[in-house]
ZAKOL-83239 format. One record per residue: residue number from 1; residue in three letters; x, y, z of N, C-alpha, C in turn. Coordinates in steps of 0.1 Angstrom, whole numbers, plus 5000, padded with zeros to 4 digits. Each point is the difference from the previous one (the first is absolute). Example, Ala and Ser with C-alpha at 12.3 -4.5 7.8 and 13.67 -1.06 7.14 Angstrom:
2
ATOM   resi   resn     nu     nv     nw    cau    cav    caw     cu     cv     cw
ATOM      1    ALA   5132   4943   5078   4991   5012   5000   5009   5012   5000
ATOM      2    SER   4996   5011   4993   5009   5011   5000   4992   5011   5008
This chain:
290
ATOM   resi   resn     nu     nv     nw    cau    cav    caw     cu     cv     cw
ATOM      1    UNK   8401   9429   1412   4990   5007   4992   5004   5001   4986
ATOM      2    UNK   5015   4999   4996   5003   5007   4990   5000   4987   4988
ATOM      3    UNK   4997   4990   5007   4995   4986   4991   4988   4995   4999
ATOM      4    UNK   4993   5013   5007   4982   4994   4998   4994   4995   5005
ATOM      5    UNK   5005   4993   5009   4992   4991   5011   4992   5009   5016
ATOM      6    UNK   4995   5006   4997   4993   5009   5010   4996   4997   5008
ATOM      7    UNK   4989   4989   5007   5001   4995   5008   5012   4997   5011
ATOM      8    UNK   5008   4991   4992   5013   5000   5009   5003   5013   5002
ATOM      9    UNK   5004   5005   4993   5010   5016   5006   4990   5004   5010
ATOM     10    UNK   4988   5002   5000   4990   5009   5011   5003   4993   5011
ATOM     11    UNK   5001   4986   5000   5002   4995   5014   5015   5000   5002
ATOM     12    UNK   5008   5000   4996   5013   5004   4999   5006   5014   5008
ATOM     13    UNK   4991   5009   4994   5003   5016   5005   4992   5002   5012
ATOM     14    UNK   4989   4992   5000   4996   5004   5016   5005   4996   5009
ATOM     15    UNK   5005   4982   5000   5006   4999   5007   5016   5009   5008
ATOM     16    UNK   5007   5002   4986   5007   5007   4998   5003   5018   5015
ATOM     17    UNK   4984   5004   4994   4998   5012   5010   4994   4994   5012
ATOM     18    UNK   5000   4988   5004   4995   4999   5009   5013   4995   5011
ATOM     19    UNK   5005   4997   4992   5015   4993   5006   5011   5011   5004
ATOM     20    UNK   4996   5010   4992   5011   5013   4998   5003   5010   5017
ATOM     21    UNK   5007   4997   5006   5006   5012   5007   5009   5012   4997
ATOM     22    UNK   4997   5010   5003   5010   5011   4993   5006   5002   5009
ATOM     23    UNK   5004   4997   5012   5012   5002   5009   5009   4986   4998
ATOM     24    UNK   4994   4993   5003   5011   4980   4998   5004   5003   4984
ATOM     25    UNK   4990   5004   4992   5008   4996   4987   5006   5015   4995
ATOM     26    UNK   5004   5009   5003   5002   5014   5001   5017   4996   4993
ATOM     27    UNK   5005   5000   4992   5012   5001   4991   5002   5009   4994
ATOM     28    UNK   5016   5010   4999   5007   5007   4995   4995   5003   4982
ATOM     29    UNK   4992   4989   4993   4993   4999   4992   4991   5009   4995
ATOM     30    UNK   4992   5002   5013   4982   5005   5007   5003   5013   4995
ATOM     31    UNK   5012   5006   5004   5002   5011   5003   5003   5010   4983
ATOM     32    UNK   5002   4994   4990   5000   5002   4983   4991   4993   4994
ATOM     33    UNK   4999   4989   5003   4986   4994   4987   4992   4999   5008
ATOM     34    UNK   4985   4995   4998   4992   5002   4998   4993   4986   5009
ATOM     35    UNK   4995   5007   5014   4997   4993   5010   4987   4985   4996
ATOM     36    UNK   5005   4990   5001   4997   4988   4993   4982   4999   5005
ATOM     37    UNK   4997   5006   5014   4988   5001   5002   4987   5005   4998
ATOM     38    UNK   5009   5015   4995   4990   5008   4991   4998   4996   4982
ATOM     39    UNK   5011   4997   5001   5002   4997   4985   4991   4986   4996
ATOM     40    UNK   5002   4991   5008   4989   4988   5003   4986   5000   4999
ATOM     41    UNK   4998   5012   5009   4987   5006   4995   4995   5007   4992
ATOM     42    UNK   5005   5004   4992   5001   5004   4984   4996   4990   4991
ATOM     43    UNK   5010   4993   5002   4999   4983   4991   4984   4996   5005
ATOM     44    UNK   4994   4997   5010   4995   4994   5004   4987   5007   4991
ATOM     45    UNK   5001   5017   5005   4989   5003   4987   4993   4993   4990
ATOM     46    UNK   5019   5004   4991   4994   4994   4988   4992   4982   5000
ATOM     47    UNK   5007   4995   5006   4991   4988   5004   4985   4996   5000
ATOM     48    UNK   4999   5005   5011   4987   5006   4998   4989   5000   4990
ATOM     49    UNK   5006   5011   4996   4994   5008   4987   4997   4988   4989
ATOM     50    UNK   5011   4994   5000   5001   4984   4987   4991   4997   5006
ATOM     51    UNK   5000   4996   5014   4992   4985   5003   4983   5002   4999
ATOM     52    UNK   4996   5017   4998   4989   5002   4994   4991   5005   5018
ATOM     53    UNK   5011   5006   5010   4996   5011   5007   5006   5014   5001
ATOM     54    UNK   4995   5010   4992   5003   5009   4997   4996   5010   5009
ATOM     55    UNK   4989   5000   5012   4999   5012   5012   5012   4994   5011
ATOM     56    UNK   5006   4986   5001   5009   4998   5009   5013   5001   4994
ATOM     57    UNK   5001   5001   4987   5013   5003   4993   5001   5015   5006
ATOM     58    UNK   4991   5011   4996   5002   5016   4999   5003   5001   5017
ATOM     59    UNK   4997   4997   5011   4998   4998   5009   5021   4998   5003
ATOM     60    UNK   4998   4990   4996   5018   4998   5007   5010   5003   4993
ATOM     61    UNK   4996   5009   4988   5009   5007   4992   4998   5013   5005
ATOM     62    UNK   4993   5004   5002   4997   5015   5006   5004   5001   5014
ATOM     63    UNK   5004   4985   5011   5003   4999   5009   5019   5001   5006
ATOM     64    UNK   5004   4998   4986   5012   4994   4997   5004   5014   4998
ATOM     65    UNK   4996   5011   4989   5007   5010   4997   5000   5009   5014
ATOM     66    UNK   4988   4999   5008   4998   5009   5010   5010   4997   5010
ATOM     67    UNK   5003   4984   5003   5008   4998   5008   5015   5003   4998
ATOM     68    UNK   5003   5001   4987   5018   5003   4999   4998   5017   4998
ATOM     69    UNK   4992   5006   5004   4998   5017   4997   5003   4999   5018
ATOM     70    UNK   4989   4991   5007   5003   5004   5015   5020   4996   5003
ATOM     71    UNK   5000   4984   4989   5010   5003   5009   5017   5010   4995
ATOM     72    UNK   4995   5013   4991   5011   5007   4993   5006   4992   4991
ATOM     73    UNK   4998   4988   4994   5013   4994   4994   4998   4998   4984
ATOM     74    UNK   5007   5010   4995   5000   5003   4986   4996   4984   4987
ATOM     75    UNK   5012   4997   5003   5001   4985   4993   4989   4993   5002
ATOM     76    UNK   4989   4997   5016   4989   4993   4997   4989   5005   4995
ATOM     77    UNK   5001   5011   4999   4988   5010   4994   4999   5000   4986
ATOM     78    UNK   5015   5003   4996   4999   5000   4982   4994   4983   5001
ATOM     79    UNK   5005   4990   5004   5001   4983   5001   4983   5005   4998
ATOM     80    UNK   4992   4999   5016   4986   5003   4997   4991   5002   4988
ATOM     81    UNK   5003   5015   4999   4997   5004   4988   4999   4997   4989
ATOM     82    UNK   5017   4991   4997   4995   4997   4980   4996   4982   4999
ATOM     83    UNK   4994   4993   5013   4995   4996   5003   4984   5002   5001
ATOM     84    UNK   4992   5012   5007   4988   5002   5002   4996   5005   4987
ATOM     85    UNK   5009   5011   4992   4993   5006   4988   4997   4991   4991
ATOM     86    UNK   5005   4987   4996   4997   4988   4989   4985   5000   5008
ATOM     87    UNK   4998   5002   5010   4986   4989   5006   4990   5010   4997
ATOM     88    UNK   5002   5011   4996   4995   5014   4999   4992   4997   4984
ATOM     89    UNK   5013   5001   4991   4999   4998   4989   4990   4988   4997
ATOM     90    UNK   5002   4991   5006   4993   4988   4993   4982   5002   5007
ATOM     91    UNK   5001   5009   5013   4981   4999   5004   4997   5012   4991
ATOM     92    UNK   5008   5011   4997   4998   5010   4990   4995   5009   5009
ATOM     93    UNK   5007   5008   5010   5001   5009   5008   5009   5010   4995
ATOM     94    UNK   4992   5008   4993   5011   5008   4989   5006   5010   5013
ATOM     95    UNK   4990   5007   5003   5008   5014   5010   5008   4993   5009
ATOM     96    UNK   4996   4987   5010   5012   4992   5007   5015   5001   4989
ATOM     97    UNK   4996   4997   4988   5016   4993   4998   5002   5010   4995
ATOM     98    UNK   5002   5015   4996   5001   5015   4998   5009   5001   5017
ATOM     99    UNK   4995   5000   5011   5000   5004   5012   5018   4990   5003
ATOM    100    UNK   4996   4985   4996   5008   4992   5007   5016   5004   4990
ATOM    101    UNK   4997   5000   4985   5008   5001   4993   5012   5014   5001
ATOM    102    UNK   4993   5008   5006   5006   5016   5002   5006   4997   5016
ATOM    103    UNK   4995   4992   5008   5012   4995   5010   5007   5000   4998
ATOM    104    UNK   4999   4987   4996   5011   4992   4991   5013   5008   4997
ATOM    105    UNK   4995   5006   4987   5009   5006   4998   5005   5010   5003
ATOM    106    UNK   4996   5008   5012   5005   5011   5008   5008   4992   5012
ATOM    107    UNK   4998   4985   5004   5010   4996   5010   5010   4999   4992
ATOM    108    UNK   5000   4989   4987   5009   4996   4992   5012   5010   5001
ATOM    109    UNK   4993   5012   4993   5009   5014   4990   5006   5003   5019
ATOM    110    UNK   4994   5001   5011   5003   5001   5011   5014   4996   5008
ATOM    111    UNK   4998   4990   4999   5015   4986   5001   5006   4995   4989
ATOM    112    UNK   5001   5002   4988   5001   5001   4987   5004   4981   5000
ATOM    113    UNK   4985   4992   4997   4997   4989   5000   4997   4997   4991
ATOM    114    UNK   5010   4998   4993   5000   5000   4984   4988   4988   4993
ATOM    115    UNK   5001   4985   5007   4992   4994   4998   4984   5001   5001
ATOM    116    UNK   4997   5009   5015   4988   5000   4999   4994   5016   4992
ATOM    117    UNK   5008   5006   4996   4997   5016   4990   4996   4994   4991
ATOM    118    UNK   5008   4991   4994   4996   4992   4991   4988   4994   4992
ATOM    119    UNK   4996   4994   5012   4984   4993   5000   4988   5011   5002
ATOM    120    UNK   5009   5016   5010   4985   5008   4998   5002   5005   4993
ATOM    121    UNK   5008   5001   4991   4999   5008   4982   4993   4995   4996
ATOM    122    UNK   5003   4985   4999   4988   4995   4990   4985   4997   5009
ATOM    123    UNK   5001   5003   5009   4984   5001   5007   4992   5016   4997
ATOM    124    UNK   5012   5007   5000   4996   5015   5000   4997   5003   4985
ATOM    125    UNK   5006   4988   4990   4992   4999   4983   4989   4995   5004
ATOM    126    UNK   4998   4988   5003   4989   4996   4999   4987   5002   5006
ATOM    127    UNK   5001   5013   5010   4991   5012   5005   4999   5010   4992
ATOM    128    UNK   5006   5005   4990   4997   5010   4993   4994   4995   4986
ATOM    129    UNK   5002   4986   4995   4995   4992   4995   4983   5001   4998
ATOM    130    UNK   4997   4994   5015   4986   5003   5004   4995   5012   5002
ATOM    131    UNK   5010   5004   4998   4986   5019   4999   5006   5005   4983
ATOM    132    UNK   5003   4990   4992   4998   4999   4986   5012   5005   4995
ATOM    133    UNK   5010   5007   5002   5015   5006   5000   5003   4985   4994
ATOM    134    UNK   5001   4992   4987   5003   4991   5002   5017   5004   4990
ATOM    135    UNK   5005   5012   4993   5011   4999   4995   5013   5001   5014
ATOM    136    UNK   4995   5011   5011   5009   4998   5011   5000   4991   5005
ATOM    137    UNK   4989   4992   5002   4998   4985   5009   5008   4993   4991
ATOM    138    UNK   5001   4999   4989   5006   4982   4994   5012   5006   5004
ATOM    139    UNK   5007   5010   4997   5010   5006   5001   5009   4995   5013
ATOM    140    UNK   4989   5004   5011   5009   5001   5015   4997   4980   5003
ATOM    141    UNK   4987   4995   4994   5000   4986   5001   5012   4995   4994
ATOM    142    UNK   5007   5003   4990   5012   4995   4994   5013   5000   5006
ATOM    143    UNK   4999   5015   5001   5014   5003   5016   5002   4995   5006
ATOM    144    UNK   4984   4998   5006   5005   4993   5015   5000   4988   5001
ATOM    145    UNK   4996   4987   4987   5005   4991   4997   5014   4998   5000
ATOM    146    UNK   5001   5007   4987   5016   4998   5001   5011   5003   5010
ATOM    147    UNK   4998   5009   5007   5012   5001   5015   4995   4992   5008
ATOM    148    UNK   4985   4995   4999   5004   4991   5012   5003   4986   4999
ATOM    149    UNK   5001   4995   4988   5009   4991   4992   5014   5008   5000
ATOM    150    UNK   5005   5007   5003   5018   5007   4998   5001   4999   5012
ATOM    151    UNK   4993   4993   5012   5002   4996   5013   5008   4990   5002
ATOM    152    UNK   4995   4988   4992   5000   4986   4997   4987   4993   5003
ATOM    153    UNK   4992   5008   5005   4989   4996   5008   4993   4993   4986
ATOM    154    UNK   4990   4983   5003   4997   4996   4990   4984   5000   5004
ATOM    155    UNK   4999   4997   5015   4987   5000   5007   4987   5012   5000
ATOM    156    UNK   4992   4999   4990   4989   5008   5000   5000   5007   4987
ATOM    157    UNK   5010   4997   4993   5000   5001   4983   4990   4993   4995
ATOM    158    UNK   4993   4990   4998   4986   4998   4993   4993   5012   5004
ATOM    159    UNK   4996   4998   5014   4987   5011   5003   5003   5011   4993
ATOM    160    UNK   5014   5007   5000   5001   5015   4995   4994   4996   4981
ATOM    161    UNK   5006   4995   4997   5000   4993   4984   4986   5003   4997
ATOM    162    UNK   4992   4989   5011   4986   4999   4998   4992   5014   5000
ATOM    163    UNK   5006   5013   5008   4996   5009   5002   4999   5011   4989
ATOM    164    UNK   5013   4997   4996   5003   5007   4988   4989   4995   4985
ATOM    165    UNK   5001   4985   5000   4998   4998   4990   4982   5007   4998
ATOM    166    UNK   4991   4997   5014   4988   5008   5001   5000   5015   4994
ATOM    167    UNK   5011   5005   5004   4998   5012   4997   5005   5002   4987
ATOM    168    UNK   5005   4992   4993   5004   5004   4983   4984   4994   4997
ATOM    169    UNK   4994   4987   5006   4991   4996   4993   4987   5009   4996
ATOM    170    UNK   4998   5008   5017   4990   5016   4998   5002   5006   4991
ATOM    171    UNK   5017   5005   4997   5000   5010   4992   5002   4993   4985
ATOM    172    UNK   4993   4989   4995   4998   4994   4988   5013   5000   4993
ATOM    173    UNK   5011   4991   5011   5014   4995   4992   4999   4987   5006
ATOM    174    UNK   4991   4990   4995   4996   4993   5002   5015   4986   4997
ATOM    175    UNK   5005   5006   4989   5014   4990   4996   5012   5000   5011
ATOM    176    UNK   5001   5015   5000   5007   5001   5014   4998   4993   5010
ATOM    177    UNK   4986   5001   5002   4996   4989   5015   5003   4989   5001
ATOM    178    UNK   5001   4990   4988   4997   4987   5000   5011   4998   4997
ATOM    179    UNK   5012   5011   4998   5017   4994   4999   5003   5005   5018
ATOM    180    UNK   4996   5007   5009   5000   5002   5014   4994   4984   5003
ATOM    181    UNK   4989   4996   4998   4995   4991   5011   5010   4984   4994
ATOM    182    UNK   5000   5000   4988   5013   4992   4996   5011   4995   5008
ATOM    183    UNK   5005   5015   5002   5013   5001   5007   4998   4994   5012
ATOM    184    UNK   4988   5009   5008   4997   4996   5014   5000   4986   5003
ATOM    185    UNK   4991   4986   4989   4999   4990   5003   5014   4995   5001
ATOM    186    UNK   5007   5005   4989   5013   4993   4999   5010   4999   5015
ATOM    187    UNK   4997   5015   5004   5005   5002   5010   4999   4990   5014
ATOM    188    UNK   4985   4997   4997   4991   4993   5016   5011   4984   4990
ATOM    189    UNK   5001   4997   4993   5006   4985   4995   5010   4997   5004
ATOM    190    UNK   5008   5011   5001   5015   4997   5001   4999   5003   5020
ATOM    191    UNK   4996   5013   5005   5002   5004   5014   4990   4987   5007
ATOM    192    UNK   4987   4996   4998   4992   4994   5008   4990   5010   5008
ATOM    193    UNK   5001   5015   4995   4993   5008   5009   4986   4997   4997
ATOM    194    UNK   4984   4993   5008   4993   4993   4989   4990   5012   5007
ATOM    195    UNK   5000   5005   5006   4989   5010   5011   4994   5008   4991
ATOM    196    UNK   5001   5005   4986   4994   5008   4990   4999   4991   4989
ATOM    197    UNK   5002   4991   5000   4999   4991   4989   4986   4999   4993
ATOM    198    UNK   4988   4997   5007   4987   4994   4995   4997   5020   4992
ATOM    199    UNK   4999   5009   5009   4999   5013   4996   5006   5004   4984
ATOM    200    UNK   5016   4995   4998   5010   4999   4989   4990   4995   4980
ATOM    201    UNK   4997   4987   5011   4990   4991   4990   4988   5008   4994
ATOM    202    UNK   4997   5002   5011   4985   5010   4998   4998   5010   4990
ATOM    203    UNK   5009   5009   5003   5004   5011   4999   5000   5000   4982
ATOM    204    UNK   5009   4989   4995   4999   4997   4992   4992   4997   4986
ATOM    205    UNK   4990   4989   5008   4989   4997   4997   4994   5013   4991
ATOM    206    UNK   4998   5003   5010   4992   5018   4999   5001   5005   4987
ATOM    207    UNK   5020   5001   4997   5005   5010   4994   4993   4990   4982
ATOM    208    UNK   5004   4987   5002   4997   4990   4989   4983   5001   4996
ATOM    209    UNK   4989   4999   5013   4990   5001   4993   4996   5016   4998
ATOM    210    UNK   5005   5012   5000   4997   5012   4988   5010   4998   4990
ATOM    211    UNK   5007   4993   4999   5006   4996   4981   4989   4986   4993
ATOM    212    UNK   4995   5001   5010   4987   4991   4995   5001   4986   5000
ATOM    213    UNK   5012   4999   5005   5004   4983   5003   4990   4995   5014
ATOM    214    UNK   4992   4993   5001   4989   5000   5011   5007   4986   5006
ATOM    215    UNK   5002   4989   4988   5005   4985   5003   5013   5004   5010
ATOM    216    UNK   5013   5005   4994   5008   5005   5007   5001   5007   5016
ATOM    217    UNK   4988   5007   5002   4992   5008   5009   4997   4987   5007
ATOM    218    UNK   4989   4995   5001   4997   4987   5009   5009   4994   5007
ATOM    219    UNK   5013   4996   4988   5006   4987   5007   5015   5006   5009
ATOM    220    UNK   5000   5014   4999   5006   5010   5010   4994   5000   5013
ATOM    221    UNK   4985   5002   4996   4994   5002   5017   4999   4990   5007
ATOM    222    UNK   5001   4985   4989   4996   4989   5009   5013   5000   5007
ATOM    223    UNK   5011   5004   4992   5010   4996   5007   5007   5010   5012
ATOM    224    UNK   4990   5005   5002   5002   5013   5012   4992   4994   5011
ATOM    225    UNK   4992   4998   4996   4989   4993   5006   5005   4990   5007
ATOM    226    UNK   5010   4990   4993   5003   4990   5004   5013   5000   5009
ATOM    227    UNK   5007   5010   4996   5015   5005   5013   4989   5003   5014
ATOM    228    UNK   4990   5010   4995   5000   5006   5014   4993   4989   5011
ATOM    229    UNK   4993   4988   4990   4995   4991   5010   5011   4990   5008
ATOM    230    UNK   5009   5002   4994   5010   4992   5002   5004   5004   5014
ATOM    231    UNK   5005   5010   4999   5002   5012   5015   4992   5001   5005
ATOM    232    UNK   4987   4996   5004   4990   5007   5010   4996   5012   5000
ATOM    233    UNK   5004   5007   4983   5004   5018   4996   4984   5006   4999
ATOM    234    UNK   4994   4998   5014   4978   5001   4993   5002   5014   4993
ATOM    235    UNK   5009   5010   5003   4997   5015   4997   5006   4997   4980
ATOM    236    UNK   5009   4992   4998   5008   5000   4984   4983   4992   4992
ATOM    237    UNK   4994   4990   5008   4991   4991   4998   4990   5007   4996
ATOM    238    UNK   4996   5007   5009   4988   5012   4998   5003   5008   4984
ATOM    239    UNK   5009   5002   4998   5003   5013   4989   4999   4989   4989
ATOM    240    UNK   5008   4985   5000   5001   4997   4987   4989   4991   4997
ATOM    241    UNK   4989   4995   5013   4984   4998   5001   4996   5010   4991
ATOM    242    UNK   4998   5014   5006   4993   5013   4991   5004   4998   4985
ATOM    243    UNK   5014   4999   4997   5001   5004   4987   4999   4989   4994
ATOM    244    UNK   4996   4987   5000   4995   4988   4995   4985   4999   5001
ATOM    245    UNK   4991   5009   5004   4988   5001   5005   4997   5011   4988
ATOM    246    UNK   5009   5010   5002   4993   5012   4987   5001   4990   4983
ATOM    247    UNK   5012   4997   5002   5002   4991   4985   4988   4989   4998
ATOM    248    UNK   4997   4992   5011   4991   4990   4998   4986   5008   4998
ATOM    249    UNK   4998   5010   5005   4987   5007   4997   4999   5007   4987
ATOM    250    UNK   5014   5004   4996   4995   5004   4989   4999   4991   4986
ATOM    251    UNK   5001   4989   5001   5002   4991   4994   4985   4988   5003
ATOM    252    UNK   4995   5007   5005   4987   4997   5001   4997   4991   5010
ATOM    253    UNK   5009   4996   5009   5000   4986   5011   4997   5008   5018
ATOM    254    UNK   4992   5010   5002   4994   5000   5008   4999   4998   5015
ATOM    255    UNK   4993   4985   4998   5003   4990   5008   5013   4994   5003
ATOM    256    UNK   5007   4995   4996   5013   4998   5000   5009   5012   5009
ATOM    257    UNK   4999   5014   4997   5008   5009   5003   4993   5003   5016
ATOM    258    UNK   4990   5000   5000   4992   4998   5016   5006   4991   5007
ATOM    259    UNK   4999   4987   4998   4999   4985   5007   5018   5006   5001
ATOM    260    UNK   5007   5007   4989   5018   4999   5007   4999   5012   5011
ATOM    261    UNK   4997   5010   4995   5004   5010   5008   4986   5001   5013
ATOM    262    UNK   4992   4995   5002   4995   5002   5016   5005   4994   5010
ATOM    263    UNK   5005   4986   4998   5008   4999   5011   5009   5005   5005
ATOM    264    UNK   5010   4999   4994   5013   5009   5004   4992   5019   5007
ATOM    265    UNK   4995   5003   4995   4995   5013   5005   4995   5000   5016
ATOM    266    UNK   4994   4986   5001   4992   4998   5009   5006   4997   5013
ATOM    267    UNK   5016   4993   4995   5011   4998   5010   5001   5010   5009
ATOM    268    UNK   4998   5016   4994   5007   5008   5010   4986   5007   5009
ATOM    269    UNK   5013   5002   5011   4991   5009   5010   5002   5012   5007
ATOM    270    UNK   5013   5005   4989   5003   5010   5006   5001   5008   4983
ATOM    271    UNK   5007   5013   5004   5003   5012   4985   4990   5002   4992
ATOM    272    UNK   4987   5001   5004   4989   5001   4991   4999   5016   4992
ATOM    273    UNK   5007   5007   5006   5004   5016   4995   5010   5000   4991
ATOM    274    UNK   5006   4989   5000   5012   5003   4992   4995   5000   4980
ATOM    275    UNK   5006   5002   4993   4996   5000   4989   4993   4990   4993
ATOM    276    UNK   5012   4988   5003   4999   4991   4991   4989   4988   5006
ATOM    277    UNK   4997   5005   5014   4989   4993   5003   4985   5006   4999
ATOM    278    UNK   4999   5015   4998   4990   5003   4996   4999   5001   4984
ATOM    279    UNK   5006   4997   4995   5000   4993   4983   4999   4988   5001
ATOM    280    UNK   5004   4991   5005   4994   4984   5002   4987   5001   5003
ATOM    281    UNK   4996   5008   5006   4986   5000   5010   4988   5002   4984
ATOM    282    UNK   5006   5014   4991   4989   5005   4989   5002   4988   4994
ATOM    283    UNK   5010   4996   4994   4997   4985   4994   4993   4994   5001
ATOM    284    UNK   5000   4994   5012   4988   4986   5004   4991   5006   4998
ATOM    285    UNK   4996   5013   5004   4983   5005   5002   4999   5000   4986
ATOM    286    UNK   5007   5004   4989   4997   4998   4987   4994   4985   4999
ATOM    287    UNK   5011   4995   5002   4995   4984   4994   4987   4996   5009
ATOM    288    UNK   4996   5004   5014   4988   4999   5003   4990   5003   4996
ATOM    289    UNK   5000   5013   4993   4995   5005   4999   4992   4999   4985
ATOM    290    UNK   5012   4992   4992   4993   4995   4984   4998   4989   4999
């Protein structure tokens, strides 16, 4: 998963739990880290969610935390958790990731798991973030970057990066952001983590066309556009569809911004509640509608 290729990994991790016995594969391991089958299905979530099914993502993420709660075991729950809360953040289930993030960090602070306290610091910024608190949010977003980098841990530093840099970009530190999402690329260059990559690009874009750079802006989204097709990534596809659709519209091309973004929209058949597909949805009717 953590190179992008989603497809593979989904058939990878099911097989995976489908192959899994917890008595035959039951090791001295099981018993401190973090049981490979719940944890599996965590992964599998996020999967999901890329591959642009976001009611069967929430579904086996919400299945996964419930299951390491039945089965008491500290380690797969925190595991679960700072697993399910990213999936949270990105459908924009603010009270969910308030709810999952204060787990988190009450198992963490619990078993004093230093790695995963870590990640709900900075989840527990980026919840207070969204209810506008944005000087304590960058604040505890920064924290919990950095310890969880004082781990050694390199895996899920884009996404946090990317997270942060949104939220300096709200609160109009717009230079800040774009030295965050910098870092982040650099990061996905050297690690190969590519699973937030098209988002990284995007994100970007964004920040370049309100400095009024629009050319810059484009050839960001195409190239978001063009990772996530690469991966089979319909849900990265969708977003950097939309924000190649608003630029082409406002730039007078209409047609163009229709004929990109209805298909890809039209791919899905599931998450029609979710945000970013009922903002795909006013779009089109816009462009139908003129």
């Amino acid at each position: 998963m953590l190179a992008g290729k989603f497809a593979l990994s989904r058939s990878h991790l099911e097989e995976a739990l489908e192959l899994y016995d917890p008595i035959s594969h039951r090791s001295p391991v099981g018993q401190f880290a973090s049981r490979p089958d719940v944890i599996s299905q965590g992964y599998l979530a996020m999967v999901l969610f890329c591959l642009g099914f976001p009611d069967q993502a929430l579904a086996q993420g919400d299945a996964a935390v419930a299951r390491a709660k039945r089965l008491d075991h500290s380690p797969s729950l925190a595991g679960t958790l700072s697993l399910g809360t990213p999936l949270l953040v990105l459908i924009g289930d603010s009270a969910g990731l308030r709810e999952w993030a204060d787990q988190m960090a009450s198992v963490s602070a619990e078993q004093r798991f230093s790695f995963w306290r870590a990640l709900a610091t900075a989840y527990s910024g980026l919840a207070k973030v969204d209810k506008g608190d944005f000087v304590e949010g960058i604040s505890l977003l920064c924290d919990g970057a950095a310890a969880f980098r004082a781990t050694g841990a390199e895996t899920m530093i884009p996404f946090l990066f990317g997270l942060l840099a949104t939220a300096l970009a709200t609160s109009g530190q717009i230079e800040k952001a774009l030295v965050q999402l910098d870092d982040a690329v650099r990061i996905v260059n050297r690690t190969g983590e590519r699973w937030f990559a098209a988002e990284l690009y995007r994100y970007k874009g964004q920040l370049l066309l309100r400095q009024g750079d629009s050319e810059a802006a484009e050839e960001l989204y195409c190239k978001a556009l063009s990772i996530a097709r690469e991966q089979d990534a319909k849900m990265w596809e969708l977003r950097a569809a939309m924000s190649l659709a608003r630029l082409s519209r406002d730039q007078g091309r209409r047609a163009e911004a229709r004929d990109l973004l209805a298909p890809v929209y039209g791919w899905f058949t599931e998450g029609f509640d979710t945000p970013v597909l009922k903002d795909a949805k006013v779009l089109l009717d816009e462009f139908r509608g003129g």
